[in-house]
N, C-alpha and C positions, 0 to 999 in steps of 0.2 A: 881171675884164675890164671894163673903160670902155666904154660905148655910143657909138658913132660913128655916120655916118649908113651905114652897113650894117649895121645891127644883125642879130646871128643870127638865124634864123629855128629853129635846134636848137640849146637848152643843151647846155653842154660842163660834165659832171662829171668826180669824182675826176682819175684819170690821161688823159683824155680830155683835160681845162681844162690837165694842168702839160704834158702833148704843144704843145695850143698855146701856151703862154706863153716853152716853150721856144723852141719854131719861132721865133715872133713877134721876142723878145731876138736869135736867131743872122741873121733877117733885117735887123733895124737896124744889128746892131753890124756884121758884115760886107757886110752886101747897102745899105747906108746910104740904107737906106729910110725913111722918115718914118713915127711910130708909127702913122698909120690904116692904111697903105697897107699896111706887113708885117702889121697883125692881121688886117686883110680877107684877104691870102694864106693867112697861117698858119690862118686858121679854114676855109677852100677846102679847103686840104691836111686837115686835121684830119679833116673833115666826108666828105672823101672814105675817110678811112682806118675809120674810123667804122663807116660804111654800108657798106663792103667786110665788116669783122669781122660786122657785123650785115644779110647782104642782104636778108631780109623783112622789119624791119622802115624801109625807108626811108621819107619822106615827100613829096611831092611842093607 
């Protein structure tokens, strides 16, 4: 993942990072989004899906 001026604040490993690379590729190619704009979404989504799997450990 490229650093943008959102950078994550939680790394995205294994199937975590290809969740969002996928998200990120299907928001560009059909959502004809500009690549900051769908990774900031796609790692939103991600980060949510994440913490849901994992509820104690979120961070604030």
């Amino acid at each position: 993942m490229k650093t943008s001026a959102a950078t994550p604040s939680v790394a995205l490993t294994g199937d975590w990072y290809v969740q969002f690379e996928e998200r990120a590729a299907i928001m560009e190619f059909d959502g004809n989004l500009p690549r900051d704009q769908d990774e900031e979404l796609a790692y939103a989504e991600v980060a949510e899906l994440m913490w849901a799997a994992n509820p104690g450990r979120r961070s604030t």
